[in-house]
N, C-alpha and C positions, 0 to 999 in steps of 0.2 A: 361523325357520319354513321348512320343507322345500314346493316345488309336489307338491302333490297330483296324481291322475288318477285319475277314475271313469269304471265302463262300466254301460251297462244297454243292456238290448236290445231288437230288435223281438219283436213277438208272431205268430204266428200262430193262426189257429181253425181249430181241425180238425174239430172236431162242437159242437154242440149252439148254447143261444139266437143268434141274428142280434144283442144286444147285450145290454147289462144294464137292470136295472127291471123284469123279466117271472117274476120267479119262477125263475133261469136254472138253468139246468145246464150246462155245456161243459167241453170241453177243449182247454188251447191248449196252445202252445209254444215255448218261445224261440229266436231262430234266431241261433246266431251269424255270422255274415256280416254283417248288416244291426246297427247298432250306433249308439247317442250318447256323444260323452265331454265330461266335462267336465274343466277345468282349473281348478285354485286355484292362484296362485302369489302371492308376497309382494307387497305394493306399497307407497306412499307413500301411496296413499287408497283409498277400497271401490271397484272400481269393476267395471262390465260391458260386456261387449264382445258385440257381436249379429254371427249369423251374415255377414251384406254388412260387419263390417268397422267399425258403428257404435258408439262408444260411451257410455257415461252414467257418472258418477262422483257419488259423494254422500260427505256429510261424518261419515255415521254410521250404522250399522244401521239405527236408527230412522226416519232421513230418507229412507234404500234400502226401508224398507215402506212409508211413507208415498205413495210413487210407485205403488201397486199399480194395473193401471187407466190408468194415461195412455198416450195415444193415439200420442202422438210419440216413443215410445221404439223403440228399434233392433228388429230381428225375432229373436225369440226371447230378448229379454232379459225381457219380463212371465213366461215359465215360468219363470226364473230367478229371481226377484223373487218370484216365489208362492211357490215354493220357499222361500228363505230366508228369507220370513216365517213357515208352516208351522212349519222346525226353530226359529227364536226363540222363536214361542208356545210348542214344545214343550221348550224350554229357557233362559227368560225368563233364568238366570242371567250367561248370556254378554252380553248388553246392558248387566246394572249393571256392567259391568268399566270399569275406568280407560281415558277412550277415548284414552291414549296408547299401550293393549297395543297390541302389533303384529300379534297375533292376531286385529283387529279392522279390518286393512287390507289387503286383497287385490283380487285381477282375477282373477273369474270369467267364463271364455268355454265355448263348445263351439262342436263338430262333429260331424256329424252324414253317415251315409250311407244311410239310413232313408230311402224314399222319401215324399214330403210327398201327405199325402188319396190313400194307397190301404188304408188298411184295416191297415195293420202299427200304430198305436201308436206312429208316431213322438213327436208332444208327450210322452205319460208318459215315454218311453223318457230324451227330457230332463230331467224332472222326478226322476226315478228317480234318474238319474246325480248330478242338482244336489246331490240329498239326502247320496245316499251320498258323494260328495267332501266335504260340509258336516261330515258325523259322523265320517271322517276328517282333515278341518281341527282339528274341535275337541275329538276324540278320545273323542268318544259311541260308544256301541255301541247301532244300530237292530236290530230282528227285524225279520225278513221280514215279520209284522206288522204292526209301527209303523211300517214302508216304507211300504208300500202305501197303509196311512191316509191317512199326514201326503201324500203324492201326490197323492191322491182329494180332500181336501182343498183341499190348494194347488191344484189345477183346477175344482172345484166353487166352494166357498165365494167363495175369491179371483179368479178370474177368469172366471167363470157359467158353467163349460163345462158343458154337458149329459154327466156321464160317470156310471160305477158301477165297481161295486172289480175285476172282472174280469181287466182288460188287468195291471194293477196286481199281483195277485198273481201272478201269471204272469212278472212282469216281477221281483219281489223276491223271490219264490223261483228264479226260472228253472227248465231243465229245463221237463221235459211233465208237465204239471200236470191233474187233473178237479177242476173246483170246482160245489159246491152250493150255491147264493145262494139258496134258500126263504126263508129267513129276509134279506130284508132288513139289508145291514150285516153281516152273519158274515164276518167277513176267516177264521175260523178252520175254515172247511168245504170244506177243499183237503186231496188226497193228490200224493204224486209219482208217477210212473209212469216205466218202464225205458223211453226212447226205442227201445232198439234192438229194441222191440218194432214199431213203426210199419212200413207198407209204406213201399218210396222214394219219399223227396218231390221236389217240382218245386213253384217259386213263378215268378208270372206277372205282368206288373203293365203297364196304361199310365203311358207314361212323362211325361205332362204330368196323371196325380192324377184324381180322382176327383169326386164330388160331396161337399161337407160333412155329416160323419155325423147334425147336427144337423135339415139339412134334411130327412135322410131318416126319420131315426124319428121327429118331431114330430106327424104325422099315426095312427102304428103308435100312441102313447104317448097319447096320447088316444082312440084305438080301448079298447085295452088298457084304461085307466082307467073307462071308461064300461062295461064288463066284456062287448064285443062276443064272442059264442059263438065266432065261427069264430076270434078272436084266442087264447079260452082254448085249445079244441081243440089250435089248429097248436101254443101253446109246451110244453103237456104232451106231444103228440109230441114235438118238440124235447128233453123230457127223456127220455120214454122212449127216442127215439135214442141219447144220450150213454150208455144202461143197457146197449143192445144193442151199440155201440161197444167198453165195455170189456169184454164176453164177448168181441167179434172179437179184440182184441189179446190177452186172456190164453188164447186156444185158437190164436196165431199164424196167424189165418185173416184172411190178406189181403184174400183177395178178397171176403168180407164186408166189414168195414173199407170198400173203395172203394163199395162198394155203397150203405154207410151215407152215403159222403158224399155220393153222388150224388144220395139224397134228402132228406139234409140242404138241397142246394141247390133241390130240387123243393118243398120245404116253405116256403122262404124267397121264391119264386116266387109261392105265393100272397097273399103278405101283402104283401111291396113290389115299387117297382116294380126293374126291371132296366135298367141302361144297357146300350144296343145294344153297347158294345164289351166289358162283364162276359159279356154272352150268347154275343158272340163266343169269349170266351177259354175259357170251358165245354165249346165246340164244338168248338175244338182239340183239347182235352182227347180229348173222347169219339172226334171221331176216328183217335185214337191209343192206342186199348187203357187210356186214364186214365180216370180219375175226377176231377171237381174240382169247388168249391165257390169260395163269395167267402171271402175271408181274413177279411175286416174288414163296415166299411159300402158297400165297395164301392171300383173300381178295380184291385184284384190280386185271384188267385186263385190257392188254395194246390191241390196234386192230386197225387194218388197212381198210381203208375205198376205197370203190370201186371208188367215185367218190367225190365231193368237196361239190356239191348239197345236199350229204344224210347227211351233219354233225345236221342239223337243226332238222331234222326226230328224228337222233339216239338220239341227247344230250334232247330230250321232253322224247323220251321214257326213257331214263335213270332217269331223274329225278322224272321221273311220276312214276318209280319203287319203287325210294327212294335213289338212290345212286346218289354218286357227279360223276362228269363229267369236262372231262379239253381236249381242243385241244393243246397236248406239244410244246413248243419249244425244239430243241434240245441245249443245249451248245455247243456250238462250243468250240475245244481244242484250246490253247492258241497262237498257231499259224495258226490259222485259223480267229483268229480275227481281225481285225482292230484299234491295239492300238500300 
């Protein structure tokens, strides 16, 4: 058996729902800069390795999902463990194998340079990776699809993350992606879109993470559920933003485009709250001819720039704030590449 290496990436949000569960609409995009990999390589027992360095070893597939859930495992080894339990359920055959294959004893680690609780999608971005190195180990072939699923899953079911398929499809197809989630569960209501469509980006982010995405939409998701008027209002704006969005990029009109994000983030304003230093990074923004929005649930924010000239300007005052600063690339989806 040859070591494997998988990548999956961060996410950004460029328009539409604040998260999933509402009926959403958006458009994100993958950013290649910001990345998780994982590693499979051969070994003498199954084992996982957490990002500080920790590891856990088990004596068999079955006893590596049985651990799903414990509290004293290394950091970031339960997304890796949701994972691998996900691809088993969705390929029960590789468990009845003889447990002397060798195929069936590896060390699984990653790395990650995804900044942690700002809104990028760093967990799927693991989870993502975990997968696709697994169907590479054992020589499956997933759809962007079944990615996404068995992801959503291994963080839903397995480990009670409050998520939706979103970050997910964005992240298994890459590329700049609009998705339509009306329908609850449609992994299959995504188009691609031509990145070099977008105005210039600029992401922004505190460097010590944000608030937990859980705590903040708990309060939104019970609004919503109880079918608060202003809740429905704001997220069908929110759609119909994502509508006026993709007229701005196929008429190549920018400055619409920043317009739209700016009230993407004015929309998002009414319904949760804002950290003093997201409100901050906004204001940057606007004080530099940008436009910007929250990336995620909060911590970074992604923004679009008026001209090519202002990036010099904006990335001093960011840093002179305190926060990191990145001109993205986009990933391009896997037919959009050159290989």
């Amino acid at each position: 058996m040859e070591r494997v290496t998988s990548t999956a990436h961060a996410r950004a949000g460029l328009l539409g729902n604040p998260s999933d569960g509402y009926g959403g609409k958006a458009i994100g995009l993958c950013l290649d800069d910001l990345r998780a990999q994982v590693h499979i390589e051969p070994a003498q027992a199954l084992g996982f390795v957490a990002s500080d360095g920790a590891q856990s070893t088990f004596t068999s597939l079955l006893e590596a999902r049985g651990r799903l859930g414990s509290a004293n495992l290394g950091d970031g080894i339960p997304l890796l463990l949701a994972a691998l339990n996900r691809f088993c359920l969705a390929h029960p055959e590789f468990e009845a194998r003889d447990p002397s294959d060798p195929g069936l004893r590896f060390t699984l680690r990653f790395e990650t340079n995804i900044p942690r609780q700002v809104g990028l999608a760093g967990s799927s971005a693991i989870v993502i990776a975990a997968l696709r190195g697994m169907a590479r180990w054992f020589k499956v072939d997933l759809t962007a699809t079944s990615l996404a699923k068995l992801a959503l899953e291994a963080e839903t079911d397995d480990l009670g993350i409050a998520a939706g398929p979103m970050d997910r499809i964005v992240q298994a197809h890459e590329g700049l992606i609009v998705m339509d989630l009306a329908q609850p569960g449609n992994f299959l209501a995504c188009q691609s879109l031509d990145p070099n469509t977008l105005p210039p980006l600029f992401l922004a982010w505190h460097p010590q993470g944000g608030q937990p995405s859980g705590e903040i939409h708990a309060p939104l998701r019970q609004r919503w559920q109880a079918g608060d008027p202003e809740v429905m209002r704001t997220m069908k704006a929110f759609r119909d933003l994502v509508d006026e969005g993709l007229g701005f990029l196929g008429r190549a009109d920018h400055a619409g485009f920043r317009e739209a994000m700016n009230r993407n983030f004015e929309l998002r304003r009414t319904l949760l709250p804002i950290a003093p230093s997201d409100l901050e990074m906004v204001k940057i923004a606007t004080q530099h001819r940008a436009s910007a929005k929250l990336s995620g649930s909060g911590g970074a924010v992604v923004g679009a720039m008026a001209s090519e000239a202002d990036f010099e300007r904006i990335e001093k005052a960011y840093r002179g704030a305190g926060y990191e600063f990145l001109r993205p690339r986009a990933k391009l989806a896997l037919g959009e590449r050159d290989e």
